[in-house]
LUMBAZA-896462 format. One record per residue: residue number from 1; residue in three letters; chain; x, y, z of N, C-alpha, C in turn. Coordinates in nm, 3 decimals. Layout:
# residues N
<NUM; Ala; A; <X; Y; Z>; <X; Y; Z>; <X; Y; Z>>
...
//
This chain:
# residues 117
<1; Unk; A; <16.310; 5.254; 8.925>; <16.314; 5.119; 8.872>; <16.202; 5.032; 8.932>>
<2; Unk; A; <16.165; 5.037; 9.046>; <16.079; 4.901; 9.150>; <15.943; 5.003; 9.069>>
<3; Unk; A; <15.936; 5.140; 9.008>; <15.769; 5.156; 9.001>; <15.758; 5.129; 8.843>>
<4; Unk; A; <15.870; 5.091; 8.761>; <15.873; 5.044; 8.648>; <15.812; 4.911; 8.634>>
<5; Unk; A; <15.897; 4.835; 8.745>; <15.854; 4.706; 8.735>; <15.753; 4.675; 8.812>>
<6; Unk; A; <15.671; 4.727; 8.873>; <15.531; 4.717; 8.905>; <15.416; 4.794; 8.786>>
<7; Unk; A; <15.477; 4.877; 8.709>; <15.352; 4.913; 8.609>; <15.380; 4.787; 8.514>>
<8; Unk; A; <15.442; 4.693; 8.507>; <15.513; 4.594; 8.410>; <15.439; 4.478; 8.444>>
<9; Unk; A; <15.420; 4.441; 8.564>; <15.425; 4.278; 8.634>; <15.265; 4.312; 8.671>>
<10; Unk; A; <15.256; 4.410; 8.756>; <15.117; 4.411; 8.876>; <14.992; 4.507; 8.838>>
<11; Unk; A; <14.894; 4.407; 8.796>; <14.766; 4.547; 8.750>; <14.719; 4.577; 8.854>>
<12; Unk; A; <14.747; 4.511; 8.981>; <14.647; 4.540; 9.130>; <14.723; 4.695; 9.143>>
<13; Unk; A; <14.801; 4.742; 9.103>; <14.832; 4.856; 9.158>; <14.845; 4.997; 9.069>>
<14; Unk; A; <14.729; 4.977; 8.978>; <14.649; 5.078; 8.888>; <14.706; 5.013; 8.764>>
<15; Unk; A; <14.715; 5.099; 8.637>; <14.718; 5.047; 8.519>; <14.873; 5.049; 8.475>>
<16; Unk; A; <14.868; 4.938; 8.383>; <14.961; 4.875; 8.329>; <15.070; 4.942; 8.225>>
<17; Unk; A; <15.145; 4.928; 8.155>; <15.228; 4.990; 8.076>; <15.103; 4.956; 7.894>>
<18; Unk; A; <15.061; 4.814; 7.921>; <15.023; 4.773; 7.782>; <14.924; 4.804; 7.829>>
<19; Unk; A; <14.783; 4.835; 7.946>; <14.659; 4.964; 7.962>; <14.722; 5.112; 7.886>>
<20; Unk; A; <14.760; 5.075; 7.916>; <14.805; 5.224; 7.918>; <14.901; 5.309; 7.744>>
<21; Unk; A; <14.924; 5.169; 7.756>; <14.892; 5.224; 7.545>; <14.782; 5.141; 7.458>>
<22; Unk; A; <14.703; 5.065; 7.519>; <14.609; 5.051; 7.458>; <14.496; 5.135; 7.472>>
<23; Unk; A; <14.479; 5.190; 7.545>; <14.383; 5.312; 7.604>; <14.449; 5.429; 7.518>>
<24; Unk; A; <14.549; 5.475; 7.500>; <14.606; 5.580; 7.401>; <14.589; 5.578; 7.245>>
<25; Unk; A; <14.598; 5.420; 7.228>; <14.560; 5.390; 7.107>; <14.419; 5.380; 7.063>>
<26; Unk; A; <14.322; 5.342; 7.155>; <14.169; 5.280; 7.083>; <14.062; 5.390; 7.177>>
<27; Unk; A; <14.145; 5.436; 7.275>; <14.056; 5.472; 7.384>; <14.001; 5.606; 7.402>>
<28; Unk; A; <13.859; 5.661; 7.397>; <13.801; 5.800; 7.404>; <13.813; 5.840; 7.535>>
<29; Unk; A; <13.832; 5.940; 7.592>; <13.776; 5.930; 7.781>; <13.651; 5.996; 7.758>>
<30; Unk; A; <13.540; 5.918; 7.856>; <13.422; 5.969; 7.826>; <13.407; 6.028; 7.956>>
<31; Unk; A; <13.439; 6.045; 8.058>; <13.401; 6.097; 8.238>; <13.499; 6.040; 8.323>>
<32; Unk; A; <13.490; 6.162; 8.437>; <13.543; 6.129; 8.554>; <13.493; 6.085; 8.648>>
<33; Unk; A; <13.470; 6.049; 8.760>; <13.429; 6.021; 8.872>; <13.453; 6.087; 9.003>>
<34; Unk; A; <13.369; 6.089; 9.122>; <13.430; 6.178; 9.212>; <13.557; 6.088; 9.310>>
<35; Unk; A; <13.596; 5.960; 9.267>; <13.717; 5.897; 9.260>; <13.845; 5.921; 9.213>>
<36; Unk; A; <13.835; 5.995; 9.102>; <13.902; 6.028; 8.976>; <13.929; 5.887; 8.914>>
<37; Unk; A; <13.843; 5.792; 8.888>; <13.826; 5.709; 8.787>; <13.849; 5.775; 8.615>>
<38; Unk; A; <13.909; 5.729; 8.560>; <13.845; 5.808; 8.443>; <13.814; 5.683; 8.343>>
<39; Unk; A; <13.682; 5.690; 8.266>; <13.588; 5.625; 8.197>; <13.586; 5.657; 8.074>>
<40; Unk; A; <13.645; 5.515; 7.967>; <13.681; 5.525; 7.860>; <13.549; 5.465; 7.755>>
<41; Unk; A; <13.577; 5.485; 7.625>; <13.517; 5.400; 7.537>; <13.596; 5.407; 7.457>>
<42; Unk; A; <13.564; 5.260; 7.335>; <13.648; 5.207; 7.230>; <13.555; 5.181; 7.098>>
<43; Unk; A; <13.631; 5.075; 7.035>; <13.545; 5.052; 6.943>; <13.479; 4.951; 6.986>>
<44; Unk; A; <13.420; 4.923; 6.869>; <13.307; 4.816; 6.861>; <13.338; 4.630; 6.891>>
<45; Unk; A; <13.316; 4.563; 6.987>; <13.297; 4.423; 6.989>; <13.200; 4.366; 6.892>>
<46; Unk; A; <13.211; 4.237; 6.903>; <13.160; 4.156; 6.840>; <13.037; 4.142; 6.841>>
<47; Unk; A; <12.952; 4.179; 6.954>; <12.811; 4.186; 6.948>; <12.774; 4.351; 6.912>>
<48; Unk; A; <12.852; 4.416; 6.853>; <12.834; 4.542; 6.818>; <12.816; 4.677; 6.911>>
<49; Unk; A; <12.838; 4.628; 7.035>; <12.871; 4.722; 7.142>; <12.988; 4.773; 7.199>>
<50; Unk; A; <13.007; 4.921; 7.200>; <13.130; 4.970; 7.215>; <13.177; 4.916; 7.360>>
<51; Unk; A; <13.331; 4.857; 7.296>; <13.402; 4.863; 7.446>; <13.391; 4.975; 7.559>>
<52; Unk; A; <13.403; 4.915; 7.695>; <13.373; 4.995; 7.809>; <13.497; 4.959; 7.892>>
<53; Unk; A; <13.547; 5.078; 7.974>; <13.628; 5.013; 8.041>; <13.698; 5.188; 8.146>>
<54; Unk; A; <13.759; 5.120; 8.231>; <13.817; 5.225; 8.371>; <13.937; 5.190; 8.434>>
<55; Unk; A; <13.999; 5.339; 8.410>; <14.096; 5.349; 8.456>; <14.131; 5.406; 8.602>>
<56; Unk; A; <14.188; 5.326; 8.715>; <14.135; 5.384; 8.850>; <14.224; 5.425; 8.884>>
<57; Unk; A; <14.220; 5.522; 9.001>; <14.289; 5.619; 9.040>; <14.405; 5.594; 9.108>>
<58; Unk; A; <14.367; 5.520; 9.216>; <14.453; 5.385; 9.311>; <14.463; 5.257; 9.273>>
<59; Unk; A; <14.453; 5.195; 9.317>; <14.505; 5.025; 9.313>; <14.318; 5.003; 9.258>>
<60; Unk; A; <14.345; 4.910; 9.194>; <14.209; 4.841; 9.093>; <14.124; 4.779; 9.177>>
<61; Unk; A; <14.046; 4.866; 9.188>; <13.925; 4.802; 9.316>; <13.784; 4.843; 9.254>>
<62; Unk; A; <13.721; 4.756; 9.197>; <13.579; 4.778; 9.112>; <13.465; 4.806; 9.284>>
<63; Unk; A; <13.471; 4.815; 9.394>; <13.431; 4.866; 9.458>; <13.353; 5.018; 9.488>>
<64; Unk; A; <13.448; 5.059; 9.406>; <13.559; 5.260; 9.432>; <13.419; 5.273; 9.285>>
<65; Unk; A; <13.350; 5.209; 9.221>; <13.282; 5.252; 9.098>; <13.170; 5.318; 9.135>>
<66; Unk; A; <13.081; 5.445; 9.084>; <12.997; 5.491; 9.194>; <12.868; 5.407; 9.096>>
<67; Unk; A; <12.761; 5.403; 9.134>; <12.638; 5.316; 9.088>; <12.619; 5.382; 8.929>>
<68; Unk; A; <12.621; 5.509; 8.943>; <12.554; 5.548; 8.806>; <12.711; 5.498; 8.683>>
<69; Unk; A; <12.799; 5.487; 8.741>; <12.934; 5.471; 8.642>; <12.910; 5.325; 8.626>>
<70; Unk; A; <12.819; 5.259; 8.688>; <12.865; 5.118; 8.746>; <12.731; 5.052; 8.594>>
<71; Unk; A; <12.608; 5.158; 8.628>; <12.507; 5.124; 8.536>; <12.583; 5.138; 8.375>>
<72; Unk; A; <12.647; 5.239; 8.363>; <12.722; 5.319; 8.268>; <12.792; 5.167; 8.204>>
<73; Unk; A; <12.868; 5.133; 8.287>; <13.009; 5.062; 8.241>; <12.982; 4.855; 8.180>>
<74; Unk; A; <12.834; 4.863; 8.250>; <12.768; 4.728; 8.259>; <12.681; 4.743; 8.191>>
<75; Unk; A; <12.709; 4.833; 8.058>; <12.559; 4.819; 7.975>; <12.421; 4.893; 7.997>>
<76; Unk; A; <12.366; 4.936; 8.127>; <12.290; 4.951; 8.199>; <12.177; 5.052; 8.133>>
<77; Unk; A; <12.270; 5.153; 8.090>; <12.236; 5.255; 8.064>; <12.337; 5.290; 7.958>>
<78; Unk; A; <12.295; 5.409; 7.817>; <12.402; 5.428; 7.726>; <12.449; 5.535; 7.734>>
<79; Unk; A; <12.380; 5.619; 7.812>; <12.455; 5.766; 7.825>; <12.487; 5.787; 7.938>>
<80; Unk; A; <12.644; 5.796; 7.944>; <12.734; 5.819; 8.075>; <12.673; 5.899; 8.161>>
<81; Unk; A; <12.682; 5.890; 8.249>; <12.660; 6.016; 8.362>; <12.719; 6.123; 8.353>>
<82; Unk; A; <12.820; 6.171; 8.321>; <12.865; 6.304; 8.275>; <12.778; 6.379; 8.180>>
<83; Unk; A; <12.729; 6.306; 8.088>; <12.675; 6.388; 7.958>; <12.495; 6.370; 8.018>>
<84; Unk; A; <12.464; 6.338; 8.108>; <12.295; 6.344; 8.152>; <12.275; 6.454; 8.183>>
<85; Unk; A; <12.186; 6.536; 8.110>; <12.113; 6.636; 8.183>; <12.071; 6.661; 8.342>>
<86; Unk; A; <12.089; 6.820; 8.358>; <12.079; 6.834; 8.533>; <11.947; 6.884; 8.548>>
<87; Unk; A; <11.859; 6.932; 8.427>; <11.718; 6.930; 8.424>; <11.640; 6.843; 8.371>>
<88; Unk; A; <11.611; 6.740; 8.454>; <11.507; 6.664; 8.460>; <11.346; 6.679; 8.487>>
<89; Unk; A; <11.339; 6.789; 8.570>; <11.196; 6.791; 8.652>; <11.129; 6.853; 8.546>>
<90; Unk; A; <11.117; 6.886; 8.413>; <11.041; 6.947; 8.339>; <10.960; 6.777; 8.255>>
<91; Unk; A; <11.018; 6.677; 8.263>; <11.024; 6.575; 8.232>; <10.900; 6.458; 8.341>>
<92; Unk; A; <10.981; 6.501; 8.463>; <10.881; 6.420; 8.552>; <10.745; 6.545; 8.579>>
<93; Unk; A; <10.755; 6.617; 8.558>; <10.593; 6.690; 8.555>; <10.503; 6.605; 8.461>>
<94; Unk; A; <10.583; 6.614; 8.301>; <10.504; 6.560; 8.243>; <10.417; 6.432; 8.305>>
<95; Unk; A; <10.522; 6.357; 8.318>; <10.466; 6.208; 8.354>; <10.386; 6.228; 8.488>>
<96; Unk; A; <10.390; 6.277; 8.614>; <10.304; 6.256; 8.647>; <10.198; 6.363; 8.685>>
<97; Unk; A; <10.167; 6.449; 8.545>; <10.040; 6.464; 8.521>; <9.951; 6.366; 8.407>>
<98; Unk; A; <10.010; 6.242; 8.436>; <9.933; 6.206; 8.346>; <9.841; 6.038; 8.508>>
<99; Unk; A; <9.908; 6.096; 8.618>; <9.855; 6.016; 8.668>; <9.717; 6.062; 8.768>>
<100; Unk; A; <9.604; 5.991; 8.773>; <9.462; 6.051; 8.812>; <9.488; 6.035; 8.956>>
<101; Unk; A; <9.430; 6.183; 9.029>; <9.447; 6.222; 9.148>; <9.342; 6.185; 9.226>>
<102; Unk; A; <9.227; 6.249; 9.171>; <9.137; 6.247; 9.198>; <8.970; 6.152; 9.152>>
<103; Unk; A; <8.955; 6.086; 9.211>; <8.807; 6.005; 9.166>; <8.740; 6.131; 9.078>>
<104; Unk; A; <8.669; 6.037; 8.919>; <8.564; 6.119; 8.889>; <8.425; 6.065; 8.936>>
<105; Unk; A; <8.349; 6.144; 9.007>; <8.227; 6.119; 9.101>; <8.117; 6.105; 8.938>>
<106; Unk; A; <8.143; 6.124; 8.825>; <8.050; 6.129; 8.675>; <8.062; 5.945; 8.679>>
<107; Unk; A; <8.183; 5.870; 8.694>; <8.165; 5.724; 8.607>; <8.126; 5.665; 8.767>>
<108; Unk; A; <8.066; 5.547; 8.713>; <8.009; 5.432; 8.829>; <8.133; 5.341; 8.810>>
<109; Unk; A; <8.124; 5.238; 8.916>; <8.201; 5.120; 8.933>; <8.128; 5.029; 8.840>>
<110; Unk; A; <8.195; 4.940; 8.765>; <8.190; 4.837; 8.686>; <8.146; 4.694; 8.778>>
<111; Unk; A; <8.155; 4.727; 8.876>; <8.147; 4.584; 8.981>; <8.129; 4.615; 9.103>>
<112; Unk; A; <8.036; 4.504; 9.185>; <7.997; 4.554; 9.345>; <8.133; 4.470; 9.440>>
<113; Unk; A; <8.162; 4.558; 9.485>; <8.273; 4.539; 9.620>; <8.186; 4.386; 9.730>>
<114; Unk; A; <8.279; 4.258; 9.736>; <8.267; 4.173; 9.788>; <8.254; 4.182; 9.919>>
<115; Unk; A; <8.147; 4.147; 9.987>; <8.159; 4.171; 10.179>; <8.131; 4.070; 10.231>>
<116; Unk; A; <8.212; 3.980; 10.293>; <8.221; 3.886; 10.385>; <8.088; 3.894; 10.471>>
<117; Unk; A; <8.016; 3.789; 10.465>; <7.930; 3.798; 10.577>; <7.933; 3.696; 10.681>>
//
């Protein structure tokens, strides 16, 4: 009875009876966390962005959110951290071969270097 009437009265102490069928009703789970957060989506708001929202493991402490869930959940970024690729480095090669290592000794300077006298 007393954990009835705390899923009823108190959201500080995880989710609610009406979380907890509204999340059944509208709610996808998109990831877990190494919290065991689990990370929902919904439909669409008014500015045309899908609802975001978390269900926490313990007592409701937006603390416990890890950064990449945190980018995730605030817009930040649109693809959850669960669904990101674990090969990246074929990606950052590209990019930085595109940055110059080395002086070409063929072009001149455009301008003479200022010296205090």
């Amino acid at each position: 009875m007393k954990r009835l009437l705390k899923e009823i009265f108190t959201w500080w102490n995880g989710n609610t009876i009406n979380t907890r069928f509204f999340t059944w009703r509208h709610g996808t789970p998109v990831g877990k966390d190494q919290f065991n957060n689990i990370y929902y989506e919904g439909s669409c708001d008014r500015e045309g962005n899908q609802r975001r929202w978390v269900i926490y493991k313990n007592y409701s402490d937006s603390s416990q959110i890890p950064p990449d869930w945190h980018g995730w959940i605030h817009y930040r970024i649109n693809i959850p951290p669960s669904y990101k690729s674990k090969n990246t480095t074929s990606i950052n090669k590209k990019i930085t071969r595109l940055v110059q290592t080395e002086k070409d000794s063929s072009k001149k300077d455009n301008y003479d270097a200022w010296i205090p006298e």
